[in-house]
C-alpha positions in Angstrom: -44.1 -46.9 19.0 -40.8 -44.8 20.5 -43.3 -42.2 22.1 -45.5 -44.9 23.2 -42.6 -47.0 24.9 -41.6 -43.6 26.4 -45.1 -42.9 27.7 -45.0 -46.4 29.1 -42.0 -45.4 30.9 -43.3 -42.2 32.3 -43.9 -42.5 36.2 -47.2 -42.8 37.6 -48.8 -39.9 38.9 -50.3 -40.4 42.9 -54.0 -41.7 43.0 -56.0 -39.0 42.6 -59.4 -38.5 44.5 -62.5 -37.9 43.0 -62.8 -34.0 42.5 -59.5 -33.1 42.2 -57.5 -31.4 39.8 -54.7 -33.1 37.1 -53.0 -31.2 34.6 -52.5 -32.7 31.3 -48.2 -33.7 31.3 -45.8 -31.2 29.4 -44.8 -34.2 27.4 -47.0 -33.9 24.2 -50.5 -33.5 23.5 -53.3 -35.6 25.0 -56.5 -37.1 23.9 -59.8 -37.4 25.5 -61.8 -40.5 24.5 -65.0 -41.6 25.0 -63.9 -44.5 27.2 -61.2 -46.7 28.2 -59.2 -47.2 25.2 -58.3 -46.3 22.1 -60.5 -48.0 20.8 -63.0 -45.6 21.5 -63.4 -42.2 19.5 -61.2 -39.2 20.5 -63.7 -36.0 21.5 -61.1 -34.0 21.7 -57.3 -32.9 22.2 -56.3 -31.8 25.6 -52.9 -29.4 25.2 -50.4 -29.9 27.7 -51.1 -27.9 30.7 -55.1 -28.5 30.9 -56.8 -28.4 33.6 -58.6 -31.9 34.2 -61.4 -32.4 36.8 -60.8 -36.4 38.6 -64.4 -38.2 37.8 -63.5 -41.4 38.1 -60.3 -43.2 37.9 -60.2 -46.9 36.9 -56.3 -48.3 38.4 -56.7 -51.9 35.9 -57.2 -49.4 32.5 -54.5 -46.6 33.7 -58.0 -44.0 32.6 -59.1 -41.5 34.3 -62.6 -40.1 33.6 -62.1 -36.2 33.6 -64.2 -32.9 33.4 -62.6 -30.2 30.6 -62.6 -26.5 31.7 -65.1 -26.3 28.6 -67.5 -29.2 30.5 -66.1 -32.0 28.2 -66.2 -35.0 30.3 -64.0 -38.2 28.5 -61.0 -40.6 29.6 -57.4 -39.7 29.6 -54.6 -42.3 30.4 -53.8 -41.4 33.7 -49.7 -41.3 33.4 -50.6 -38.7 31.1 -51.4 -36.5 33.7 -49.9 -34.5 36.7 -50.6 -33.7 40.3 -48.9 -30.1 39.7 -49.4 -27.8 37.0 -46.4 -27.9 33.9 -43.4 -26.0 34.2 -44.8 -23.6 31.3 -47.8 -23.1 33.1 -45.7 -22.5 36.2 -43.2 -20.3 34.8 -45.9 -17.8 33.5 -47.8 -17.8 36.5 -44.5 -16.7 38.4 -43.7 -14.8 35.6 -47.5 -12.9 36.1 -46.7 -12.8 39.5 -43.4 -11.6 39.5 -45.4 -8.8 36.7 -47.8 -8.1 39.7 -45.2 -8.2 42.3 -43.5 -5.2 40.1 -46.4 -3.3 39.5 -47.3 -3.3 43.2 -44.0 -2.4 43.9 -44.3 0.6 41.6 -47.6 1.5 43.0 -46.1 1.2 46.7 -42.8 3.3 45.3 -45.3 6.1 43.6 -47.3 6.1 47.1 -44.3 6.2 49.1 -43.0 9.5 47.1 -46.1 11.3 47.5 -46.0 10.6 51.5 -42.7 12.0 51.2 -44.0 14.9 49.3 -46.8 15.4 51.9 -44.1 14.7 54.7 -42.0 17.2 53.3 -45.2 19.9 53.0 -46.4 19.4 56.6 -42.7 19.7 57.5 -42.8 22.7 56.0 -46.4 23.8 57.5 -45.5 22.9 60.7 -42.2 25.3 60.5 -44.0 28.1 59.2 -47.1 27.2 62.1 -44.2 27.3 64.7 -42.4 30.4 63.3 -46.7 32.0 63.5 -46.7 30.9 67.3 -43.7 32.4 68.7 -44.3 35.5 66.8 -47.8 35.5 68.2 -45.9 34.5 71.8 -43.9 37.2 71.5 -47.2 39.7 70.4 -49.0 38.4 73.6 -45.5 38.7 75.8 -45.8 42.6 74.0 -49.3 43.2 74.8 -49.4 41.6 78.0 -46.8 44.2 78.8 -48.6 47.2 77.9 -51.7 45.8 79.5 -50.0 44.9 83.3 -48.6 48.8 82.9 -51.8 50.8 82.8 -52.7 48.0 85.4 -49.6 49.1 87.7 -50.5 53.1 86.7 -53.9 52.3 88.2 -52.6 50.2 91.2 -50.3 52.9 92.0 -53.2 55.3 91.6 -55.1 53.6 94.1 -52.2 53.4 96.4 -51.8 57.2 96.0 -55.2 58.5 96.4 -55.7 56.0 99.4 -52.6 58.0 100.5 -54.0 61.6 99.9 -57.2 60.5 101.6 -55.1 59.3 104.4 -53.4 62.8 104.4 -56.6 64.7 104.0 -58.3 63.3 107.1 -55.3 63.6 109.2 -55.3 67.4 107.7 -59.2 67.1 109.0 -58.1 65.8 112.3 -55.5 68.3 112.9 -57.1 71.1 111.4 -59.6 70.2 114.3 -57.5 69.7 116.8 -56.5 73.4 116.0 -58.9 75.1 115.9 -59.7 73.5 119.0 -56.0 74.0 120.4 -56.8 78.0 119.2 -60.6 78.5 120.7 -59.1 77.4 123.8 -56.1 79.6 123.6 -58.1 82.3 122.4 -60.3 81.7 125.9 -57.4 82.0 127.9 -56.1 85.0 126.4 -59.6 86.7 127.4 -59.8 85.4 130.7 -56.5 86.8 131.0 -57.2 89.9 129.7 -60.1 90.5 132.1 -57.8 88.5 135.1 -55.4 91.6 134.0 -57.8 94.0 133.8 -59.8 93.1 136.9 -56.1 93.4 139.2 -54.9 96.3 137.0 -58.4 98.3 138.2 -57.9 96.5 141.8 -54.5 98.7 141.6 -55.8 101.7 140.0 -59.2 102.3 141.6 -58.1 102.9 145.3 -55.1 105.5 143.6 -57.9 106.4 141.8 -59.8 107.4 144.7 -56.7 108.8 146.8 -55.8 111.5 143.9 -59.8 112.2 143.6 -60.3 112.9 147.2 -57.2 115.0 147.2 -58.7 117.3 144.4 -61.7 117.9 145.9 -60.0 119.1 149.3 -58.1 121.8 147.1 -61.5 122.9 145.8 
């Protein structure tokens, strides 16, 4: 009589609309009757924290007609029941998520280490990747050296021999102009010669001629 002046006592859970989900109180343990009373026989014992599925609800009875998890259908005094699941019921599912929440947690924290791991590798790879490239900069900047010197070597070579052929044809041109300066030198030396020769016997031939004629009158 206590427990049932206490249930009496209980506030009254909302109206609930067909379809929707009541929990069974956290008070004490509930039973599901075949109708709307106790009257009628008791198919089972709903522990506190059930899940009920709203049927029908009858506001003169205070019953609800509910649905069991298991597919029981039966009538429960509605003040029995509650909108919300009970605290218990509440409290582990925090306490599942708070277990999830953890575990994720973990599983971010284990990720998060191994990007650090990785991090610190490519860190490392690019270090050793940059170290390779100025090396390699500094074997082109080496080979690019010797190759622009036998480069210069042949550009001066060109330079050099366009010089000495320069030089050889002005050798031709004077060597030309030489033997040209000479032919005609040598031509003026002859026509000199016989110039010379031609006045010298001009001189000599009438002397020539005096000292004959005076030989031949001593004869």
């Amino acid at each position: 009589m206590a427990a049932s002046a206490l249930l009496a006592g209980a506030p009254l859970p909302a109206q609930a609309q067909t379809g929707e989900t009541l929990y069974v109180s956290d008070q004490l343990e509930v039973t599901l009757r075949r109708g709307k009373g106790t009257r009628f026989g008791i198919r089972a014992m709903l522990e506190s924290g059930t899940p009920l599925t709203v049927l029908e609800q009858d506001a003169e009875t205070g019953y609800s007609r509910v649905r069991t998890p298991g597919g029981t259908e039966g009538w429960v005094l509605t003040r029995f029941t509650q909108p919300q699941p009970v605290a218990r019921t509440q409290l582990q599912a925090a306490t599942d998520a708070r277990r999830r929440a953890e575990t994720r947690a973990e599983q971010l924290k284990a990720q998060l280490d191994d990007m650090q791991s990785e991090n610190a590798q490519m860190r490392q790879r690019i270090q050793v990747l940059e170290a390779e490239s100025a090396s390699n900069a500094e074997e082109l900047r080496r080979v690019s050296a010797a190759a622009a010197r036998p480069m210069e070597l042949q550009r001066q070579n060109e330079m050099l021999s366009k010089q000495v052929r320069e030089l050889e044809q002005d050798r031709d041109r004077l060597t030309t102009q030489l033997r040209a300066e000479q032919s005609q030198r040598d031509n003026w030396i002859v026509g000199a010669v016989i110039m010379g020769s031609g006045i010298l016997f001009g001189i000599l031939a009438p002397m020539l001629r005096r000292r004959k004629s005076g030989w031949e009158g001593l004869g």
